[in-house]
N, C-alpha and C positions, 0 to 999 in steps of 0.2 A: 175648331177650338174656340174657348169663349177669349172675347177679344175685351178689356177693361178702358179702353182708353175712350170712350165716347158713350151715349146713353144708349148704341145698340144693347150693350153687355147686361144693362138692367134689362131692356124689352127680352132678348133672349130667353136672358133667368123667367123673368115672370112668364112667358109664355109657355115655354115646357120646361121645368125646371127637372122630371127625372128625365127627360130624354139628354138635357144636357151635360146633366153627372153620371149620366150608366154609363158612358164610354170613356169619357176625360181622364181614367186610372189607365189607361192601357197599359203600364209597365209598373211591375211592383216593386220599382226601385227607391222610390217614398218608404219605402219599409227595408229598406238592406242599408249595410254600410253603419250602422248605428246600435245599440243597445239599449236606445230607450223605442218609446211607440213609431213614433212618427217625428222625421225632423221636420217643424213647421217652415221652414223656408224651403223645402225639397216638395210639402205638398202642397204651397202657394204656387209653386212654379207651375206644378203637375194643370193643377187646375187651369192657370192666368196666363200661364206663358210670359211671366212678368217677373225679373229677379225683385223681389221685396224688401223693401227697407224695413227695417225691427228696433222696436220699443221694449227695454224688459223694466219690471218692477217688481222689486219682490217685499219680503215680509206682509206679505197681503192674506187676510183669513178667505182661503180660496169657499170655502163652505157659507159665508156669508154672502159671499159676491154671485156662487153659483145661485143660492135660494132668490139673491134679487134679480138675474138673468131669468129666470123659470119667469115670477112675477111681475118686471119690470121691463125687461126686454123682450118677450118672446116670439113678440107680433116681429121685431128685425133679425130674426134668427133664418137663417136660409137651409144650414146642413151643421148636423153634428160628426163628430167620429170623437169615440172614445175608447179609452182603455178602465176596466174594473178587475177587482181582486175581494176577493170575499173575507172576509171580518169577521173571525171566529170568535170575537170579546165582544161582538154587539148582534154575531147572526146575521149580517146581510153582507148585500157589494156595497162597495165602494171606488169612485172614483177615484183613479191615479194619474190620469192623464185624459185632459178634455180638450177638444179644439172644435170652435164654436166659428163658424161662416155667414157672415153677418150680411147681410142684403147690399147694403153700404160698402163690399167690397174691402172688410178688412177681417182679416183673421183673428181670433183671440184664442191663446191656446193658456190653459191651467194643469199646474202644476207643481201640488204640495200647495208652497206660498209664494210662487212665484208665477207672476202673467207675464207670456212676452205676447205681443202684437206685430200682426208681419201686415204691411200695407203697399201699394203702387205709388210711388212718388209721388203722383200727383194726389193724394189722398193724404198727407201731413196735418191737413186740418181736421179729418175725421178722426185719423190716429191720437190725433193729442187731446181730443175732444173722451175719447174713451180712454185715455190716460187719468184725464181729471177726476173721470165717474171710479173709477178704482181705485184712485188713490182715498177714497171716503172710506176703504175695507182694509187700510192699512192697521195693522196689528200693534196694539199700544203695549209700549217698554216698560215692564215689571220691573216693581221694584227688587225683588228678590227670585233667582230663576229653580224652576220647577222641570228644567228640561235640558239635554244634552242635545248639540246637533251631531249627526253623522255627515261625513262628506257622497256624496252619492254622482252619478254621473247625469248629464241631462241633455237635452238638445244642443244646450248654448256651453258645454262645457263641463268643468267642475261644479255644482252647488252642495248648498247644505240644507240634511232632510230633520227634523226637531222629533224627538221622539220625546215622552216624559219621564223622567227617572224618577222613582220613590223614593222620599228619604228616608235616609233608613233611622229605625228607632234606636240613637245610641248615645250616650253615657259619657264622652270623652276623659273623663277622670275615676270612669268604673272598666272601660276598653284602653285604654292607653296609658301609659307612664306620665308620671304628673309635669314633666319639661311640654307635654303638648299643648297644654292649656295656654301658655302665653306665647307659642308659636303659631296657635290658630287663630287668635287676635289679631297678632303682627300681619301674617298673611293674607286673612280678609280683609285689613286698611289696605295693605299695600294693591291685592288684588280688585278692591274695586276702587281704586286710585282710577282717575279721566287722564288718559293719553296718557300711560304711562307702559311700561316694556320691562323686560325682565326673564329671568330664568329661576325656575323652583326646581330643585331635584329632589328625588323621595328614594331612600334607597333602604334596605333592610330584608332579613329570610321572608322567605314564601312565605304566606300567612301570618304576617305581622297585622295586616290591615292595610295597606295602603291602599287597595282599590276601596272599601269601604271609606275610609277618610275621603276620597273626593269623592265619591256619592256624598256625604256629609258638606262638603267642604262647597259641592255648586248650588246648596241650596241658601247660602249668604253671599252671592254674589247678585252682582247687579250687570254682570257683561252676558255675553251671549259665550258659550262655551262649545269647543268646537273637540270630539274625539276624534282623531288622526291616528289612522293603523301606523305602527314602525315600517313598516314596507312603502306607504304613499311619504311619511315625515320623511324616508329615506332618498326622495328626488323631490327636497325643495328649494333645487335650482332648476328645475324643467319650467321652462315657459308658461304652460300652463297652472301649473303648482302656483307660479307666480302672481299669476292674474287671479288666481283665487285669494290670496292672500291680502291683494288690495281690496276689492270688495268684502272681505272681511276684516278690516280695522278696528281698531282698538274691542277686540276679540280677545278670550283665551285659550288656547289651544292644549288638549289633555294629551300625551302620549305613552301609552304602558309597555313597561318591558322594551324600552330605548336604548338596550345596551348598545346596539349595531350603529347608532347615530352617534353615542355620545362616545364610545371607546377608542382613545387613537388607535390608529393601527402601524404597530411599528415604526412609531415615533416620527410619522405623517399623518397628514391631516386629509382626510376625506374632504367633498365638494358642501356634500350636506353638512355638516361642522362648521365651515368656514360660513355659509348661508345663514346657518343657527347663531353663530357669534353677531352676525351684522344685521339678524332678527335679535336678538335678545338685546343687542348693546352696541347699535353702532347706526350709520346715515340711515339703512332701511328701517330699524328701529324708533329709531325717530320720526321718520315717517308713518309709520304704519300703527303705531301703541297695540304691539302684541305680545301678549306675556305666556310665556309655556311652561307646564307641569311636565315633569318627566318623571318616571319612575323606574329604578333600574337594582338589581338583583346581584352585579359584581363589585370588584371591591373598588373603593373611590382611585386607588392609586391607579387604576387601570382606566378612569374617563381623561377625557380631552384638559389639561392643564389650564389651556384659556377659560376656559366654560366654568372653571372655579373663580375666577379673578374677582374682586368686589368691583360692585359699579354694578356689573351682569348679573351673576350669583344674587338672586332675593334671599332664598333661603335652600340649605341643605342640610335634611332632617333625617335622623337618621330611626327607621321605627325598630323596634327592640318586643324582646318577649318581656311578657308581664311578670313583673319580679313574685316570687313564692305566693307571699303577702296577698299580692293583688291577685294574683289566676286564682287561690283560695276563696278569696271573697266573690270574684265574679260568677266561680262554682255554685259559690252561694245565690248568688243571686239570680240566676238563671234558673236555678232546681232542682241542681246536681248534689242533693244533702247526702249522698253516701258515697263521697269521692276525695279523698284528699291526695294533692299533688307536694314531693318532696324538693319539684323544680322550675324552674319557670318555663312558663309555657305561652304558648301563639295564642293567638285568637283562634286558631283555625282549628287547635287541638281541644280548647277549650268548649267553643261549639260545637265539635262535633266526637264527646268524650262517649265511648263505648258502653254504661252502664246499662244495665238492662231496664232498671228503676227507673231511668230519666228517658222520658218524651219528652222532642223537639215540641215548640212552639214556633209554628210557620214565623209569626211574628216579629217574633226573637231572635232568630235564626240567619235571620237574612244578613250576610255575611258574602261581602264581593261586588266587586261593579257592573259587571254584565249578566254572570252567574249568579244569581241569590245561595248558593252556598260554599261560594269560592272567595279564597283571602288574595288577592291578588300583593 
């Protein structure tokens, strides 16, 4: 096996380098146990025989860092192993996961935007040395954000993967009832408020708009915006959950259709409730400046009583169909000139009204947070 602790380990490498890595996998346990490629400290070991100490850094534009590896490092590059996935909105592969074997005996693994570094103790100076060169590819904070992150699984844990979300082209005083306008003032100061914590709840029928409103609503922020399935928000008192949470600080976190977190049950309080209270409004809140969007579909008498208190509560809004009046003119306004409505109506009915005369406008149309034709 290659042995790291002396300069045999360079002569080694340099002298037969595939004779040295053809056999060095002998067990394909570097790839079992996990869900993502390769855990980088399982295939340091594989190789080095050497437990590794790890470096991570993230928010790093891995695509800038790769193209200066290609041209700036490539003469120290020893073995690659990578993971691709093909990219039907550009036509080729794409890297997902790169782990680069540097001559110098350190590992550099990429992933999204996040580099961890696995090295031999006695190599701390080379690790921090390649900590500095990558921190030059660190990703500079927009002023206003163009993108939701998803939580995704990875070597080191929990992280969050940045997808970009469209905004969508809308109207707020031609789609919503006229109380929204100075609610989505209030909420933007408050939301990109520094170090600050809170609870939003969104509640109203299906196809009111609310997932449309935050598509609208994260393109005036200035934080990093995190979507959390109601199934993961529902264990966030797991250890793990936890630790994500502090590397995510003063964050905001989106959650839809939250009934199952936010609703007592039977006049007890769930574990995640109690987490959410002392996340929204209490010593972890304070700690942490994180503020969450909730959106939920049952009646308010039926959430957590705490979780209304002022102090916690930023806002709870309630969306509504669009009075006669307005769903008429929105009719109007979209293209629908042979349709008149006697009641008020969704967005979701309005967009999506049956006349045989009216063709959608992809453009127009787009209605929902995930789904382009769904009112969430």
């Amino acid at each position: 096996m290659i042995n790291t602790n002396n300069e045999i380990f360079m002569q080694q490498i340099n002298e037969s380098t595939k004779d040295s890595f053809k056999d060095v996998l002998k067990s394909y346990s570097v790839l079992e146990g996990s869900n993502v490629y390769v855990n980088i400290k399982k295939i340091f070991y594989a190789y080095y025989e050497v437990i590794p100490n790890i470096k991570n850094i993230d928010r790093i534009s891995c695509k800038k860092m790769l193209r200066a590896i290609k041209t700036e490092k490539s003469e120290q590059i020893l073995k690659i192993h990578y993971r691709q996935v093909y990219d039907r909105s550009i036509g080729k592969m794409i890297y997902i996961d790169l782990i680069y074997f540097m001559k110098d005996g350190t590992v550099i693994n990429l992933e999204n935007e996040e580099v961890c570094i696995a090295f031999a103790p006695e190599n701390e100076a080379k690790a921090q040395t390649w900590i500095d060169w990558v921190k030059t590819f660190t990703l500079r904070k927009k002023a206003t954000i163009n993108e939701i992150c998803l939580v995704t699984q990875s070597t080191e844990g929990l992280r969050t993967t940045a997808i970009k979300i469209k905004k969508p082209k809308l109207n707020l005083t031609q789609n919503y009832n006229d109380d929204i306008v100075e609610t989505h003032k209030l909420m933007v100061k408050k939301l990109r408020a520094k170090d600050a914590n809170g609870l939003f709840l969104f509640h109203g029928t299906p196809g009111t708009g609310k997932s449309t409103y935050i598509r609208f609503l994260i393109h005036h922020l200035n934080k990093k915006v995190i979507f959390m399935s109601p199934k993961l928000a529902g264990n966030l008192d797991a250890p793990e959950l936890m630790s994500f949470l502090i590397r995510n600080s003063d964050s905001v976190i989106v959650i839809e259709d939250a009934e199952e977190l936010i609703t007592a049950r039977e006049g007890s309080r769930n574990s995640s409730i109690s987490t959410l209270l002392n996340l929204t409004d209490g010593l972890l809140g304070e700690c942490l400046s994180i503020q969450v969007i909730a959106t939920f579909n049952t009646l308010i008498a039926n959430i957590d009583k705490a979780l209304l208190r002022k102090g916690r509560l930023q806002t709870l809004y309630e969306f509504k169909e669009l009075s006669i009046v307005k769903s008429n003119a929105l009719l109007q306004e979209i293209g629908v000139t042979n349709y008149y409505t006697n009641k008020a109506m969704t967005l979701a009915e309005i967009y999506n009204t049956k006349e045989e005369a009216y063709q959608f406008k992809n453009e127009r149309a787009t209605i929902g947070f995930i789904q382009p034709a769904k009112v969430g």
